[in-house]
FIGU-317767 format. One record per residue (C-alpha): residue number from 1; x, y, z. Coordinates in Angstrom, 1 decimal. Example, Ala and Ser with C-alpha at 12.3 -4.5 7.8 and 13.67 -1.06 7.14 Angstrom:
2
[mipa 1, [12.3, -4.5, 7.8]]
[mipa 2, [13.7, -1.1, 7.1]]
***
This chain:
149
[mipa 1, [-16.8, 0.1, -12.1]]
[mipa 2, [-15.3, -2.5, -13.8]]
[mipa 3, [-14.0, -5.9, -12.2]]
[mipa 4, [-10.3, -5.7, -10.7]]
[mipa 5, [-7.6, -6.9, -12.9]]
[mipa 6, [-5.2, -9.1, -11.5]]
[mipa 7, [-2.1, -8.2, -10.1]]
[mipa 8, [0.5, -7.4, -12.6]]
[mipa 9, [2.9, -11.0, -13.3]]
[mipa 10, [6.7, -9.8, -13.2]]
[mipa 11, [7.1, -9.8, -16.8]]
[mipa 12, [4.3, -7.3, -16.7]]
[mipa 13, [6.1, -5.2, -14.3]]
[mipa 14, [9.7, -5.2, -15.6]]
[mipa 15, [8.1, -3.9, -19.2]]
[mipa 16, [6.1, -0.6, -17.4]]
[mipa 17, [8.8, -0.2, -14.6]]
[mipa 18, [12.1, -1.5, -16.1]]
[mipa 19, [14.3, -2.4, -13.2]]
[mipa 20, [13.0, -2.2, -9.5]]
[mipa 21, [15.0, 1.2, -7.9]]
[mipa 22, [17.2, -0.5, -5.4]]
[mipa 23, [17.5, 3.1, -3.8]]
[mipa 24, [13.8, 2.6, -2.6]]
[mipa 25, [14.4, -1.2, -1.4]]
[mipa 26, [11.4, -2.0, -4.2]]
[mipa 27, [10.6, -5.5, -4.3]]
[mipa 28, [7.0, -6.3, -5.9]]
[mipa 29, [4.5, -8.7, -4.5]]
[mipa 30, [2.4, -10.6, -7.0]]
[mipa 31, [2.0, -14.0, -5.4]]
[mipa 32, [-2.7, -14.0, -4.4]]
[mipa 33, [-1.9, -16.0, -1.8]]
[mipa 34, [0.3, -14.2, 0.0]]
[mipa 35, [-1.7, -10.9, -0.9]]
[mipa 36, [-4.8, -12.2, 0.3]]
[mipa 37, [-2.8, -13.6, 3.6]]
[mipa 38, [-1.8, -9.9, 4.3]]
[mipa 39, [-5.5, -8.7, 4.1]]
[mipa 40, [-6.8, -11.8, 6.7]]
[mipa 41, [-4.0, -11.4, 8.7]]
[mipa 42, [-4.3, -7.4, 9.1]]
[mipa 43, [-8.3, -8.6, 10.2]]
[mipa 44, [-9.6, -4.8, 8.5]]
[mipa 45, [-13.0, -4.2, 9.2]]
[mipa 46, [-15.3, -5.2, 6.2]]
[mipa 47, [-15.0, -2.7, 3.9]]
[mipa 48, [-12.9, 0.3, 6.3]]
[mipa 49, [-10.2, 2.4, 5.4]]
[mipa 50, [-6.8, 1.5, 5.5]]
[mipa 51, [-3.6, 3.7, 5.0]]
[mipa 52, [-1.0, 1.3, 2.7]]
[mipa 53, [2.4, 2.2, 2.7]]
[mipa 54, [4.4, 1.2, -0.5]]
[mipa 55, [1.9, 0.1, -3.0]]
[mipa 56, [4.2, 0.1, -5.6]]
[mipa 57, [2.3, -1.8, -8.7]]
[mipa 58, [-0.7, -2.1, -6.4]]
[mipa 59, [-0.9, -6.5, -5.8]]
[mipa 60, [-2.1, -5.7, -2.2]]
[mipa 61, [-3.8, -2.3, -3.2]]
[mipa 62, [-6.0, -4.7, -5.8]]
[mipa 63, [-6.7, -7.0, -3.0]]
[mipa 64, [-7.7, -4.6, -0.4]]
[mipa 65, [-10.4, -2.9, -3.3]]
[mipa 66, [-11.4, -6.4, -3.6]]
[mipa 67, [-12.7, -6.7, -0.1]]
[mipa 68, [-14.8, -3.4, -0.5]]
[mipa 69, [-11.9, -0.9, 1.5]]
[mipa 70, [-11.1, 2.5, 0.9]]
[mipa 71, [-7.4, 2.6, 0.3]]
[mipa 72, [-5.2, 6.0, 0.7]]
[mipa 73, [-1.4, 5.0, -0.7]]
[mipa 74, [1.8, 6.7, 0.0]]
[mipa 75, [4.2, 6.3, -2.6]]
[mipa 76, [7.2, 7.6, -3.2]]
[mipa 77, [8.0, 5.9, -6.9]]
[mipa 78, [6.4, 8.6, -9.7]]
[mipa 79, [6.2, 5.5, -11.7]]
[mipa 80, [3.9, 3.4, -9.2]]
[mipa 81, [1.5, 6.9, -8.9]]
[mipa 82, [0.8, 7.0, -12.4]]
[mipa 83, [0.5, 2.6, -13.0]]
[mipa 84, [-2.0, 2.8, -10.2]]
[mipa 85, [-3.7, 6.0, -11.0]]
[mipa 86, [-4.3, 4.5, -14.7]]
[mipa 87, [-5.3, 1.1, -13.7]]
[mipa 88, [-7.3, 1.8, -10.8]]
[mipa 89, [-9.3, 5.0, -11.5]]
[mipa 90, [-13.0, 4.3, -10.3]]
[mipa 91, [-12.0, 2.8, -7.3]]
[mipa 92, [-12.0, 4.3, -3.9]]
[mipa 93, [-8.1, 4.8, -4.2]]
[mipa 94, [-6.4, 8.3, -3.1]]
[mipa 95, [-2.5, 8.0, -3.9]]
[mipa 96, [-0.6, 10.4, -2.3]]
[mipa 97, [3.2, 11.2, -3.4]]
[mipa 98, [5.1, 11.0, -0.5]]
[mipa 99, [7.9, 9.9, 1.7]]
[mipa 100, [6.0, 7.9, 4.4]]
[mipa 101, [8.8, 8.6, 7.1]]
[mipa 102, [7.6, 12.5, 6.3]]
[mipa 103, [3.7, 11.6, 6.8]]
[mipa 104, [2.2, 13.1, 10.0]]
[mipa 105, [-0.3, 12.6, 12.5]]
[mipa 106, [-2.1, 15.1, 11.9]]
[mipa 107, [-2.4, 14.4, 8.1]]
[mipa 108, [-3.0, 10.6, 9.4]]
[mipa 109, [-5.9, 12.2, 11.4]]
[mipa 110, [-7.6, 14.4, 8.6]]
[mipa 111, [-8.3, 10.6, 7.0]]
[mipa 112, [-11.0, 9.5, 9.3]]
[mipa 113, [-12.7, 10.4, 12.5]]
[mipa 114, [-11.6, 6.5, 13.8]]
[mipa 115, [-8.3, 5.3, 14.1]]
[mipa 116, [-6.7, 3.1, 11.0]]
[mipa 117, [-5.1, 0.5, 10.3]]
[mipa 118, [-1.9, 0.8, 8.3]]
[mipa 119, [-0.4, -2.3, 5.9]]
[mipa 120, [2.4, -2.8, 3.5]]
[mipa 121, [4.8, -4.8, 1.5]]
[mipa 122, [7.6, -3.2, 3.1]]
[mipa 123, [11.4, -2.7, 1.9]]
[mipa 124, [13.9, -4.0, 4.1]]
[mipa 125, [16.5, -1.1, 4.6]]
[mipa 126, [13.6, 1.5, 5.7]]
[mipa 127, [10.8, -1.3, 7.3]]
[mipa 128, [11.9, -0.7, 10.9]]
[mipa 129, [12.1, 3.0, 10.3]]
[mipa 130, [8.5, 3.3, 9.1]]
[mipa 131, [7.4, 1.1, 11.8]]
[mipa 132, [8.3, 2.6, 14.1]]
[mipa 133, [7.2, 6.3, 12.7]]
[mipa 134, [3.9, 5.0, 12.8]]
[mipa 135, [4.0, 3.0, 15.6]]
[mipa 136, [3.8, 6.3, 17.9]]
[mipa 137, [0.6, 7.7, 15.8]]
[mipa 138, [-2.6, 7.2, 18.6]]
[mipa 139, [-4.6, 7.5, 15.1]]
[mipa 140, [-3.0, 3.9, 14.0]]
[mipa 141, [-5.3, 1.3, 15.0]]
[mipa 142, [-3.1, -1.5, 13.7]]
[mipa 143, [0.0, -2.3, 11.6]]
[mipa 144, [0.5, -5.4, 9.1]]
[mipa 145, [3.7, -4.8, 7.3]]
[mipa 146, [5.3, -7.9, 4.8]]
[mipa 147, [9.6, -6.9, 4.9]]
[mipa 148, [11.4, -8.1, 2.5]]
[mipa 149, [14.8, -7.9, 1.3]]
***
């Protein structure tokens, strides 16, 4: 396994994804710092699973591998599947293409035999909703979520 590249810079992202889909709220997070204040802040166990919601590009997905976790994504964006399927193959990623807000429990529970916590870079206009869809899952352990608009 190869070291982790960066996360994409926004003239990186605006060449493979032309325009962010304002229908999906997308708003890509490349700034480390606050990438790696999401991770401390979510306080994952070293190296655990963690569901994240929203990878789009994959900044936090890349900083989550770096810390050793096992990342499963939902993502709606076709686009974001494929970037992350390509640049992060090896790693112990699972992407799944899917509307979060349609994401059971039970498929939350076929993950792991422990409760998990859930994290994501957020978009405004649908944050509260999947908050709060996750929120009532007893197989959450935790929720981190960046919104932004």
């Amino acid at each position: 396994m190869n070291e982790l590249a960066p996360p994409p810079s926004a003239g990186d992202l605006v060449r493979h994804f032309g325009r962010a889909r304002k229908s999906l709220g997308q708003c890509f997070l490349t700034d480390p710092s606050i990438l790696e204040r999401i991770v401390e802040t979510a306080q994952i166990n070293p190296g655990g699973p963690v569901v994240e919601i929203g990878p789009g590009p994959g900044g936090l997905t890349r900083t989550l591998l770096a810390r050793g976790h096992t990342v499963t994504a939902i993502e709606l964006d076709e686009r974001a599947i494929s970037h992350l399927q390509e640049q992060l193959a090896g790693y112990p990623l699972s992407v799944l293409h899917r509307d979060a807000l349609n994401y059971s429990e039970p498929e939350l529970d076929a993950l792991s035999l422990e409760p998990l916590p859930v994290v994501g870079n957020l978009p405004y206009n649908v944050g509260t909703e999947i908050f709060f869809h996750f929120e009532r899952f007893a197989s959450v352990s935790s929720m981190t979520f960046m919104y932004q608009r």
